[in-house]
Backbone as JSON, one array per atom type, in Angstrom:
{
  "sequence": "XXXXXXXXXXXXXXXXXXXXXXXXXXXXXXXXXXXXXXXXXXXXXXXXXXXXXXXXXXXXXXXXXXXXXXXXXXXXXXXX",
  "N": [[-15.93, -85.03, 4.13], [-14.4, -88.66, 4.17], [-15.59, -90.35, 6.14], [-18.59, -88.85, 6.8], [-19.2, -89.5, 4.38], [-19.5, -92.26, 4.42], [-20.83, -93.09, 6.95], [-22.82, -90.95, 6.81], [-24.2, -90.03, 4.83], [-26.39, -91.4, 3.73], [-28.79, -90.53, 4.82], [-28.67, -87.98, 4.75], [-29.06, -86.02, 2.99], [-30.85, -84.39, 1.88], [-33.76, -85.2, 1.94], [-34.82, -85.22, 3.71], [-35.72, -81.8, 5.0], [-34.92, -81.22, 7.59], [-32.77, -82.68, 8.46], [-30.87, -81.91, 6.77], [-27.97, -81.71, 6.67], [-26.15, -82.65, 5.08], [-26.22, -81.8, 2.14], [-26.2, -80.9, -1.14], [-24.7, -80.77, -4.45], [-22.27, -80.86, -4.97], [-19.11, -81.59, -3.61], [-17.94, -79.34, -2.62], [-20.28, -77.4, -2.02], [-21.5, -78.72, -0.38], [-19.74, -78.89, 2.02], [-20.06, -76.82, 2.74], [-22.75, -76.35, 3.23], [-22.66, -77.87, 5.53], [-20.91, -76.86, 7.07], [-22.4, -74.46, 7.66], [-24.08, -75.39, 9.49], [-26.84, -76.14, 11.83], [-25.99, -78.39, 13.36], [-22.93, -77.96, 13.43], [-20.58, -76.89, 15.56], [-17.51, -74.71, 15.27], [-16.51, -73.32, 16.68], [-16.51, -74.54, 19.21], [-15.67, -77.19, 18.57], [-15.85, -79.86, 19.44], [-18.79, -79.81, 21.24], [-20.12, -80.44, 18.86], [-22.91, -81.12, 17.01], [-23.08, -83.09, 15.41], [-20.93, -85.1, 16.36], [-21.86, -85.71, 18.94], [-24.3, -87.21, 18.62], [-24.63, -89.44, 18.68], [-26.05, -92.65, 18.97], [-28.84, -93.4, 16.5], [-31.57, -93.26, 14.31], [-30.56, -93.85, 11.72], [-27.22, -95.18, 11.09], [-24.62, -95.54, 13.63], [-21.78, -93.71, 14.55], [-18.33, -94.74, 13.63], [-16.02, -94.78, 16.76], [-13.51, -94.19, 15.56], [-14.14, -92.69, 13.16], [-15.52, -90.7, 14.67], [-13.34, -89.42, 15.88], [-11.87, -88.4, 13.65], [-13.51, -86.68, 12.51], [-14.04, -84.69, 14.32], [-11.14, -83.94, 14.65], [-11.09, -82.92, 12.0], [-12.72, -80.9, 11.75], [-11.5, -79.31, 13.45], [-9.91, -78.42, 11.98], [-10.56, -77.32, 10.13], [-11.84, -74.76, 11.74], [-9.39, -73.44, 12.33], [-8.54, -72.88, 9.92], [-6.88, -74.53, 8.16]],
  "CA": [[-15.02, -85.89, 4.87], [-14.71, -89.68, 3.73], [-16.69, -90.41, 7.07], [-19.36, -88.43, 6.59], [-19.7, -90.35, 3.34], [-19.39, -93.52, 4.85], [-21.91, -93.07, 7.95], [-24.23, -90.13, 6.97], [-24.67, -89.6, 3.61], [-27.43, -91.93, 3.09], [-29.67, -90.2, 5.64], [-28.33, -86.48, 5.8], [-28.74, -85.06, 2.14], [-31.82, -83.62, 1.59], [-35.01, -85.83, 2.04], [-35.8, -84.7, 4.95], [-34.85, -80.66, 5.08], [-34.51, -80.58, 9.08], [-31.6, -83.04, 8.79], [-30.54, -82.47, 5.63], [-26.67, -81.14, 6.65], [-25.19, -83.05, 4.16], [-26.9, -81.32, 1.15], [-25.16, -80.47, -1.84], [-24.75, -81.36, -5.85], [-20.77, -81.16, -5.09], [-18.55, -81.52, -2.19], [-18.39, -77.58, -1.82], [-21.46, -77.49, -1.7], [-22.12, -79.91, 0.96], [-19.2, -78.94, 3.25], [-20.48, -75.11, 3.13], [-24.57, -76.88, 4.0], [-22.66, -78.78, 6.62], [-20.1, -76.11, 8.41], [-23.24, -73.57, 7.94], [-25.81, -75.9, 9.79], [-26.88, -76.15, 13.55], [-24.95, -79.74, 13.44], [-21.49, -78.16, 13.57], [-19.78, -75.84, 15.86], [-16.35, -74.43, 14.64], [-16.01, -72.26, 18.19], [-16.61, -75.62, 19.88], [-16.03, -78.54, 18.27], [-16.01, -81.26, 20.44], [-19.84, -80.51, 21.16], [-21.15, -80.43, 17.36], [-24.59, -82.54, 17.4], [-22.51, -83.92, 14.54], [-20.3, -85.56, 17.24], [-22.29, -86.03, 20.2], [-25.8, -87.22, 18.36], [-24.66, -91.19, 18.91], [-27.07, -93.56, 17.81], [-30.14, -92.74, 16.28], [-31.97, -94.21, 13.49], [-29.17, -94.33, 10.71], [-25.83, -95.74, 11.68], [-23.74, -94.45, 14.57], [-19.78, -93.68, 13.69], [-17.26, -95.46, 14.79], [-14.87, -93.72, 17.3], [-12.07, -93.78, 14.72], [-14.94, -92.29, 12.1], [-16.11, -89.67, 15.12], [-12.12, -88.62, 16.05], [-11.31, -88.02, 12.48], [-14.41, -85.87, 12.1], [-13.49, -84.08, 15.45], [-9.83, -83.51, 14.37], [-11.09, -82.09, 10.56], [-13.27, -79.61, 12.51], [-10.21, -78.69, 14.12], [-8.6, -77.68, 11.25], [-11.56, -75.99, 9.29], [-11.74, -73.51, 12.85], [-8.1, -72.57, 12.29], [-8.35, -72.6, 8.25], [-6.33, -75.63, 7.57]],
  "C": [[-15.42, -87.34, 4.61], [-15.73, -90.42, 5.22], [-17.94, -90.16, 7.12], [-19.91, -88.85, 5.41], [-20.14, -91.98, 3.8], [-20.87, -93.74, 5.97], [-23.4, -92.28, 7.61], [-24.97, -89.79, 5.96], [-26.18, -90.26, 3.15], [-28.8, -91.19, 3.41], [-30.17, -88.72, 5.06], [-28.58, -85.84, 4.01], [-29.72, -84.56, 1.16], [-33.32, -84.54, 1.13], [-35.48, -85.73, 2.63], [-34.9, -83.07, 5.5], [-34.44, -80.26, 6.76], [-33.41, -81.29, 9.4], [-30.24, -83.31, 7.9], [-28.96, -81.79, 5.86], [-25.82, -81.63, 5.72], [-25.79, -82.95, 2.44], [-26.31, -80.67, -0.01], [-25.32, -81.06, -3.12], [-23.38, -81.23, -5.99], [-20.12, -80.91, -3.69], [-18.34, -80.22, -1.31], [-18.93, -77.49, -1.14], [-21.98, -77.66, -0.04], [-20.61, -79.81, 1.89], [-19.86, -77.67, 3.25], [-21.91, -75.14, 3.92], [-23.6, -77.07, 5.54], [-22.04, -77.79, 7.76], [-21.09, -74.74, 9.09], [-24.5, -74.32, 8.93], [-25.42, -75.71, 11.6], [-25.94, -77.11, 13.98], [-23.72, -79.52, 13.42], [-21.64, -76.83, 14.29], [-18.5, -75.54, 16.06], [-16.16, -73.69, 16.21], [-15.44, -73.3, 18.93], [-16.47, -77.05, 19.66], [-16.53, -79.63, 18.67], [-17.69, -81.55, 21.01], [-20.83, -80.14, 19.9], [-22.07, -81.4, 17.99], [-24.0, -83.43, 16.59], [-21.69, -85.15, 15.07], [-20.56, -86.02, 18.87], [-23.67, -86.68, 20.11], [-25.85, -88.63, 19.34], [-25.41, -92.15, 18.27], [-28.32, -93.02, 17.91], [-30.79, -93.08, 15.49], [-31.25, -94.62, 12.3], [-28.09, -94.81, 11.91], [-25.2, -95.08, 12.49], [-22.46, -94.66, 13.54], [-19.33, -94.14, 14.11], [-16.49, -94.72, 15.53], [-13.57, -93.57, 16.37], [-13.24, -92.73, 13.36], [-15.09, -90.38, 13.38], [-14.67, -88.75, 15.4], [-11.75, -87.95, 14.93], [-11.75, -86.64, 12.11], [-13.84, -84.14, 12.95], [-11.89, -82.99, 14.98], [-9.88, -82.49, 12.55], [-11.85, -80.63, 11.03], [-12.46, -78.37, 12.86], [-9.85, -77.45, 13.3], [-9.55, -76.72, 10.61], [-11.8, -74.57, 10.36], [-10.66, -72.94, 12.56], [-8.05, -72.33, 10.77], [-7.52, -73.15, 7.29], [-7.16, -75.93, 6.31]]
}
């Protein structure tokens, strides 16, 4: 998700393996790390850690960055 590029990528993709959800050598990849990790829940969206972390030592999201995320969740639960 261009968000998840924008906010997390710098942090999230494998330098440190306990936060590495955004892990991958292609976007597959790294949505299959990301929808498989503790950081997302597809049952529940709304409280992924992905979406409720806030600030923390990388960059928070913006609320138009965290709705977007929220609303793609959405669709990967139903199979959009």
């Amino acid at each position: 998700h261009p968000a998840l590029q924008q906010a997390c990528i710098a942090c999230h993709t494998g330098q440190d393996p306990s936060i590495a959800f955004l892990a991958g050598t292609n976007p597959w990849e790294i949505r299959h790390t990301l929808l498989a990790s503790e950081f997302v829940s597809l049952d529940h969206p709304e409280t992924s850690r992905l979406l409720t972390k806030g600030p923390h030592a990388g960059p928070a999201m913006t609320a138009l960055q965290t709705s977007d995320i929220h609303e793609w969740l959405i669709a990967e639960r139903v199979g959009l």
